[in-house]
C-alpha positions in Angstrom: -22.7 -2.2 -55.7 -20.4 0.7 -56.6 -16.8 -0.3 -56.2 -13.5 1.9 -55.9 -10.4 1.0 -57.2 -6.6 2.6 -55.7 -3.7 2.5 -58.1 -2.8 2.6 -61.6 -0.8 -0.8 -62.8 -1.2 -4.2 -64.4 -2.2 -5.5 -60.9 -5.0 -3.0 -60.9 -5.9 -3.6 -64.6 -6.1 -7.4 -63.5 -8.2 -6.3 -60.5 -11.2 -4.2 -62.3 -10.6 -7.2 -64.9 -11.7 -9.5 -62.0 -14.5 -7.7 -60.1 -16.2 -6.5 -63.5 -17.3 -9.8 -64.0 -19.0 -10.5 -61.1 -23.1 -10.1 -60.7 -22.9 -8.0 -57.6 -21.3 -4.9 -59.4 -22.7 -1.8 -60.1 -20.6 0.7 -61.2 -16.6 0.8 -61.3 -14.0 3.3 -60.4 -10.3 3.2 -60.8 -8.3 5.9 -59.5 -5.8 7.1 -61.0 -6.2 4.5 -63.3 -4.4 3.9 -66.7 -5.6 3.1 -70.7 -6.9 -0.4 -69.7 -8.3 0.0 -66.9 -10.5 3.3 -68.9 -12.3 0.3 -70.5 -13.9 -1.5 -68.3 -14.6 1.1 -65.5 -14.3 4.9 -64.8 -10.8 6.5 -64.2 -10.5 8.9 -61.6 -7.3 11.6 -62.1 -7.0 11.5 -58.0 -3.7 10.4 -56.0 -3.9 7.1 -53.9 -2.5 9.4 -51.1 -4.9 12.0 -51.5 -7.4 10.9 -49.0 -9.2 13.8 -49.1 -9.9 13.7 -52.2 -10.6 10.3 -52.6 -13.3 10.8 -48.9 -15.0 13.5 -51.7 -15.1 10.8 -54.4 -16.5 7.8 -52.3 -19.2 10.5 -50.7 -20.5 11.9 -54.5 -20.4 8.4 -56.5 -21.7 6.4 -53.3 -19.0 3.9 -53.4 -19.5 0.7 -51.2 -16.2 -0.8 -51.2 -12.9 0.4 -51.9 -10.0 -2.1 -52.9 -6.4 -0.6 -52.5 -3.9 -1.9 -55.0 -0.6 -0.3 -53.6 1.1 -0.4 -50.4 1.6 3.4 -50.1 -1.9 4.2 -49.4 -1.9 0.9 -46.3 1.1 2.5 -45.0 -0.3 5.9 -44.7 -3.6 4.4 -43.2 -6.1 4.8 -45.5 -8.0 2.1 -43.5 -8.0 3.9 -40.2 -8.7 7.4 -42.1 -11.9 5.7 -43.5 -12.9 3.9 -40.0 -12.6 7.2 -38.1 -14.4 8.9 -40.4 -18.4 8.7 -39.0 -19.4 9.5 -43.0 -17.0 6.6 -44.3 -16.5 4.0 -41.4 -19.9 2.0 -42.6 -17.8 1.7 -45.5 -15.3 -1.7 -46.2 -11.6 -1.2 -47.0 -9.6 -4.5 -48.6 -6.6 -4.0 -46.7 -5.2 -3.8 -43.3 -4.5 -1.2 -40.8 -1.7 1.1 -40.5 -0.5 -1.1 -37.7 -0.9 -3.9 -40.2 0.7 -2.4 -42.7 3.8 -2.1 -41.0 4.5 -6.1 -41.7 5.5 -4.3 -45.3 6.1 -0.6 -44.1 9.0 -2.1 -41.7 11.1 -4.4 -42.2 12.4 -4.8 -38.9 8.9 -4.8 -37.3 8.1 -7.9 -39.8 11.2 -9.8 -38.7 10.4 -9.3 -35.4 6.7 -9.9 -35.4 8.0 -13.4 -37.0 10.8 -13.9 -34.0 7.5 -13.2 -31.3 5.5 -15.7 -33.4 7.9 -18.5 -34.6 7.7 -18.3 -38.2 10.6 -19.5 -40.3 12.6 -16.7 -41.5 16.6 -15.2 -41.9 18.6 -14.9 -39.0 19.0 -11.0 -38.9 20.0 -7.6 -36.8 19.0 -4.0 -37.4 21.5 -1.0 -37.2 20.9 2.6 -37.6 23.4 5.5 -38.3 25.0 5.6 -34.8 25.7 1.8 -34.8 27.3 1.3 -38.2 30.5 0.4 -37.0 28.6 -2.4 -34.6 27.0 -3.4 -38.5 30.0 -4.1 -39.8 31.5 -6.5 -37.2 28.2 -8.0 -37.6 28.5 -8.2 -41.4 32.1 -9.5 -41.0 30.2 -13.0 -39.1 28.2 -13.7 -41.9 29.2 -15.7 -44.5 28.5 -14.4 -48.1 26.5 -13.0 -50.1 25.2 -10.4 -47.7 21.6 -9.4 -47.4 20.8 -5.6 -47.1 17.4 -4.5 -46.3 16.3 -0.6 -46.1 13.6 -0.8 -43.0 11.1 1.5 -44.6 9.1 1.4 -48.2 11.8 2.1 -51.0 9.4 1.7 -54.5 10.5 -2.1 -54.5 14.4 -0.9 -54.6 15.7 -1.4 -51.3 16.8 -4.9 -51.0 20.6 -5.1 -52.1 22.5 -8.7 -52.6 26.3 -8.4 -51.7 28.5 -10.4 -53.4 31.6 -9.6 -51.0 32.4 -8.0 -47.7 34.0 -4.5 -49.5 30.7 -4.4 -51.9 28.3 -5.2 -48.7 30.2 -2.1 -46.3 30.3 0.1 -49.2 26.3 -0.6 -49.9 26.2 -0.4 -45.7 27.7 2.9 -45.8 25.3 4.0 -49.0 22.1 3.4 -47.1 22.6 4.6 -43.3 25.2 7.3 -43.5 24.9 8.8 -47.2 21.1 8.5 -47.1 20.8 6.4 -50.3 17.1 5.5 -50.3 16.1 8.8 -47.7 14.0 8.0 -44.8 13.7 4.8 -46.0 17.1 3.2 -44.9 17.5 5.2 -41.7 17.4 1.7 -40.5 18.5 -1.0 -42.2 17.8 -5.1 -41.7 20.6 -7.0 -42.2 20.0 -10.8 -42.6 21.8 -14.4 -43.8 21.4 -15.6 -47.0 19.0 -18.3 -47.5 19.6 -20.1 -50.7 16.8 -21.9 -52.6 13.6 -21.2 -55.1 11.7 -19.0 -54.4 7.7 -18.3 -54.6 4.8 -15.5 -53.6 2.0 -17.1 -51.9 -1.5 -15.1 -51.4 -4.5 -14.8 -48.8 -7.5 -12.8 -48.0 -7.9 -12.7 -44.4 -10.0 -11.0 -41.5 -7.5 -11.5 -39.5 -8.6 -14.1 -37.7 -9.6 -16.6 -41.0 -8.3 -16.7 -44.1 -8.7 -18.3 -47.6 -5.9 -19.6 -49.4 -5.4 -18.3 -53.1 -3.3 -19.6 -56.2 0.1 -19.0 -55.5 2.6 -17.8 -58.3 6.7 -17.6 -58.7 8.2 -14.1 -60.3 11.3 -13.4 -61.9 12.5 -10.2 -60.4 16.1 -10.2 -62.3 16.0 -7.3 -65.9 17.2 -10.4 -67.7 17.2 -14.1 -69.4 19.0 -16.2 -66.4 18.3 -13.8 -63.6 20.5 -11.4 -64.2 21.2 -7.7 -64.3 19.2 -5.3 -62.0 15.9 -6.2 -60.0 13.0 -4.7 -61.2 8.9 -4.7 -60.3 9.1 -8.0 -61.8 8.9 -9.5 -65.5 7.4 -11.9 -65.7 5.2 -14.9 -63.2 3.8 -18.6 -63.4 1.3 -20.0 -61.5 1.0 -22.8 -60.4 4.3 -23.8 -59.1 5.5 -27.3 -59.4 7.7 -27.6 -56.7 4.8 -26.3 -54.4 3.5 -29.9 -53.9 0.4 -30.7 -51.2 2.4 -31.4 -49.1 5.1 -28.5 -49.2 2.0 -26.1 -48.7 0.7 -27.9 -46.1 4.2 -27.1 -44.3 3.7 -23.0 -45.8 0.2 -23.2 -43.9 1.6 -25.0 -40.4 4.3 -23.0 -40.0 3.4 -20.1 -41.7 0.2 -18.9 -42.5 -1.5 -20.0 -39.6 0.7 -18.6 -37.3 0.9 -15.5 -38.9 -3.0 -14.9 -38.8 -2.8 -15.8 -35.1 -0.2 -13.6 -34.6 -2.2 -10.6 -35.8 -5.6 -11.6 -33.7 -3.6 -12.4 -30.8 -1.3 -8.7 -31.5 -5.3 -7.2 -32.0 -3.8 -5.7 -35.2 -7.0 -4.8 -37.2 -6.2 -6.7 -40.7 -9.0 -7.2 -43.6 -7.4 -7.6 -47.3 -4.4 -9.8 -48.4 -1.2 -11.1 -47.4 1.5 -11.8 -49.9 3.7 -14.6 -48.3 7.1 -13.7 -49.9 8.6 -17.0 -49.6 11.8 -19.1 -50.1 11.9 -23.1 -50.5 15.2 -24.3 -48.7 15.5 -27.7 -49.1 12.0 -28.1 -49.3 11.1 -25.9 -46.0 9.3 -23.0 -46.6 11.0 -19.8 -44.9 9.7 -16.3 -45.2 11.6 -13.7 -47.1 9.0 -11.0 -46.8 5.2 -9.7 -45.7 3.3 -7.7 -48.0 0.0 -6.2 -47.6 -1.7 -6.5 -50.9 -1.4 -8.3 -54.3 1.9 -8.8 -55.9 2.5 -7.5 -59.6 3.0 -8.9 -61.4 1.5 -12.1 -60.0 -1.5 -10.6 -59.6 -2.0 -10.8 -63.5 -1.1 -14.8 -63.1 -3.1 -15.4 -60.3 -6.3 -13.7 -61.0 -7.3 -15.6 -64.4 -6.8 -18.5 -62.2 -9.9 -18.0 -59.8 -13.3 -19.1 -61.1 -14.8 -17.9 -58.1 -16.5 -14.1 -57.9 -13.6 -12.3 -56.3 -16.1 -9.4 -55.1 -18.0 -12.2 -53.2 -14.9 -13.2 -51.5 -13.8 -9.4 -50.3 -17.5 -9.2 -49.1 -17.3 -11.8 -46.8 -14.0 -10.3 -44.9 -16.7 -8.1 -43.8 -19.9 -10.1 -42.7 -17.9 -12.5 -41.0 -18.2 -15.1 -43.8 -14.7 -15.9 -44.8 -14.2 -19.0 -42.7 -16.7 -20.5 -45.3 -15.9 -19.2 -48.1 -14.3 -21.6 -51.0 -12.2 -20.4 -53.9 -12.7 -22.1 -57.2 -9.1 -22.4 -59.5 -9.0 -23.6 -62.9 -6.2 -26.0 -63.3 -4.7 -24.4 -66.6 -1.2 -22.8 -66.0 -0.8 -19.2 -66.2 2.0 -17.5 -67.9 2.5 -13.6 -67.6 5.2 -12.0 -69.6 6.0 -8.5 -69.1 6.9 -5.7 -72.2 8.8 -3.0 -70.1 10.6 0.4 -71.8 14.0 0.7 -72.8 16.3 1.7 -69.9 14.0 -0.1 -67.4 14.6 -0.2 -64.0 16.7 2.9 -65.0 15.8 5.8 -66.7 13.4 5.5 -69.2 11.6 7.3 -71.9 7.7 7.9 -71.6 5.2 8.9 -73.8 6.1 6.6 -77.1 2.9 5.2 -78.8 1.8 1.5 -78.6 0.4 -0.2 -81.5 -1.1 -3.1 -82.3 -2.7 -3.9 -78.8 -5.8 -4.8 -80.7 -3.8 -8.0 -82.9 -3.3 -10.1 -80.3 -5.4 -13.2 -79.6 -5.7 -15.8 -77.0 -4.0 -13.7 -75.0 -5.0 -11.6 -71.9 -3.7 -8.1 -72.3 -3.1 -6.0 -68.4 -1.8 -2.4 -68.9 0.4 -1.7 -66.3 2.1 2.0 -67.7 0.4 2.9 -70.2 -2.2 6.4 -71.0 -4.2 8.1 -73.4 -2.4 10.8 -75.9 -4.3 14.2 -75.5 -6.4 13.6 -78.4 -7.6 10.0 -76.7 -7.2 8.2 -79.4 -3.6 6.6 -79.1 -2.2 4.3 -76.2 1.2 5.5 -74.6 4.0 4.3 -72.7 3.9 5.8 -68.8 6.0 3.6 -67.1 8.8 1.6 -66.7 6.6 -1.7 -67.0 4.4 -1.3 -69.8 2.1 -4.3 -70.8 1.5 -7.7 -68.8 0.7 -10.8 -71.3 -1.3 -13.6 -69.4 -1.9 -16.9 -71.0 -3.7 -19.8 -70.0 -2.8 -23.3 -71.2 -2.9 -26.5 -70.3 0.8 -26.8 -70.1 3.5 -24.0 -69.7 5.4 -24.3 -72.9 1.5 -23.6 -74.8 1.0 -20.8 -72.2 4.8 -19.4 -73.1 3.9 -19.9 -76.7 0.6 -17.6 -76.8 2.0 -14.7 -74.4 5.3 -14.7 -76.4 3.7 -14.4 -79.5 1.5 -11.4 -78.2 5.0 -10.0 -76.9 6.2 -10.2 -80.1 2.7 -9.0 -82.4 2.6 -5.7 -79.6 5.0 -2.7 -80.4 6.8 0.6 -79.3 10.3 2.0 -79.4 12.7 0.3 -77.1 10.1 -2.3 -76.5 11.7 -5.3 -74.0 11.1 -8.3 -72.1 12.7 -12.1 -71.0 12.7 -14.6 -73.1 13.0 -17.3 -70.8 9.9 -16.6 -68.6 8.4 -19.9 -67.3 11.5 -22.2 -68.5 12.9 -23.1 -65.4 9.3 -24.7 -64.5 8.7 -26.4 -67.5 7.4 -29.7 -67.8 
């Protein structure tokens, strides 16, 4: 079968990675795409937004499933375009609905889906423009640090932790009145502090069953010790100790399974993944936040993980075969380290030429931003995360040692990344 890919990073890469192997693939198409994604399938230079476009694309190279990487594209309901479409709706889309979507498109529509369904999360309100003074006097009853959410999709940058009261009104008055993060934060969530570890948990569901797949912990923070800026994430590990049998059997009680009931009993038409954003208090599991697809960088941990034919699995959302279906996980660990660019999650320089992607060994290599020069023959920075590094081993401190020394043996100016990726879960 032909298969479409939507989106252009390291949890693309790791996608076409994935599906290439299995038996039931035909051809492969990535679009946009990116340098390592060129090898192992065709890149398409189309938008994930340009539906049009990408309607044209499935039509000429007879695609039979399409597999969207990136939230944008849910949000802006590529599902439903395809389903109303009577030359595209025989056609199966990973990923849910507009409606769906919204669980990540709106963060006040997630909370409150989880307040109608009774799933663990922050005690939170949401204020708009005309009721910031009622969000202060509601800030003022928290305790600190404060949580600030922008409602609407903000590229991964609209979650701010407040340290004090002044910081959290001055952030407060950023986002609704000065229009920090545009449309975006024309609402904003604000919601206690929950203080714990937290982890990413993943399923493919048809909304009604689901699968459980490896689950992963990120390290959002620019530097060693989580600190500086959040970014897209550097780094992941999977597994994750502290997510015992018995911890996940609590994630799938009071989570998982109400959530997928929530979304048959809401008829929200939902067929692709869920990414459980997820916070161990104490060892209860609470929800931080929904998203509608794979994480990234977790994506490039998880994936190497799964023995099973992932193409198999999205099949089945759509022949009504998922309740059956059983994923296959090797039991190695999984380390991802991720080379970003200098000035990252700043401003950054592009363009600056990669070398020596070809020495490393033992080592999975997942471009995340990275092209071709104009000749073709050189590999160049395009992004702010350039390279993911996944290991397997069968302990963390070998997996750390073989993505480590592949971050060290790969090279461009301003080249950067933790050290300390995987540490805090080390045996």
């Amino acid at each position: 079968m032909n298969v479409l890919i939507l989106g252009s990073g390291g949890r693309e890469h790791a996608l076409a990675w994935k599906i290439a192997q299995s038996p039931l693939l035909k051809q492969l198409f990535i679009a946009p795409g990116n340098a390592g994604t060129a090898v192992i399938g065709a890149n398409i230079p189309i938008s994930v937004n340009d539906f049009d476009a990408i309607k044209l694309l499935v039509l000429q190279k007879d695609i039979d499933l399409i597999v969207v990487g990136p939230e944008e594209p849910l949000v802006k309901g590529i599902y439903d375009f395809f389903k109303s479409d009577s030359h595209l709706s025989h056609i199966p889309v990973i990923g849910p609905s507009a409606l769906g979507a919204r669980l990540e498109g709106s963060k006040d529509f997630a909370k409150a889906f989880m307040k109608r369904h009774n799933i663990p999360t922050a005690a939170y309100q949401t204020f708009n423009a005309g009721k910031f003074d009622e969000a202060i006097e509601f800030l003022k009853k928290l305790k600190p640090p404060y949580v600030l959410k922008a409602d609407g999709l903000a590229a991964g940058k609209g979650v701010i932790i407040c340290d004090t009261l002044e910081e959290a009104s001055m952030e407060l008055e950023e986002m609704l009145l000065k229009s920090r993060f545009g449309k975006a934060s024309e609402n904003v969530v604000i919601e206690e502090f929950l203080s714990g570890t937290e982890l990413s948990v993943f399923v493919l569901t048809d909304g009604k069953n689901w699968i459980l797949l490896p689950e992963a912990k990120d390290y959002k923070r620019i530097g060693n010790n989580d600190t500086g800026p959040n970014t897209g994430g550097m780094g992941a590990v999977s597994p994750v100790p502290f997510a015992t049998e018995s911890f996940m059997q609590k994630v799938v009680d009071r989570i998982i399974k109400p959530t997928v009931h929530g979304l048959a009993e809401e008829n929200i038409d939902y067929k692709g993944f869920i990414f459980f954003g997820l916070i161990n208090v104490n060892g209860d599991p609470f929800v931080i936040e929904y998203n509608v697809r794979l994480g990234d960088p977790e994506t490039e941990a998880i994936l190497p993980r799964i023995t099973s034919d992932l193409l198999e699995a999205m099949l089945a959302l759509h022949t009504g075969k998922i309740s059956g279906y059983q994923i296959k996980t090797d039991s190695r660990k999984a380390l991802t380290v991720m080379l970003v660019s200098a000035g990252y999650p700043g401003h950054y320089p592009k363009g600056l030429e990669i070398s020596a992607l070809d020495k490393t060994k033992d080592c999975l290599v997942f471009h995340a931003g990275t092209s071709f020069d104009d000749s073709g023959d050189k590999i160049l920075t395009a992004g702010g995360r350039v390279i993911a590094l996944t290991s397997l081993a069968q302990d963390i401190h070998e997996a750390r040692q073989l993505s480590y020394k592949a971050a060290s043996t790969i090279d461009y100016l301003g080249k950067t990344y933790r050290t300390d990726i995987g540490l805090d879960v080390a045996e």
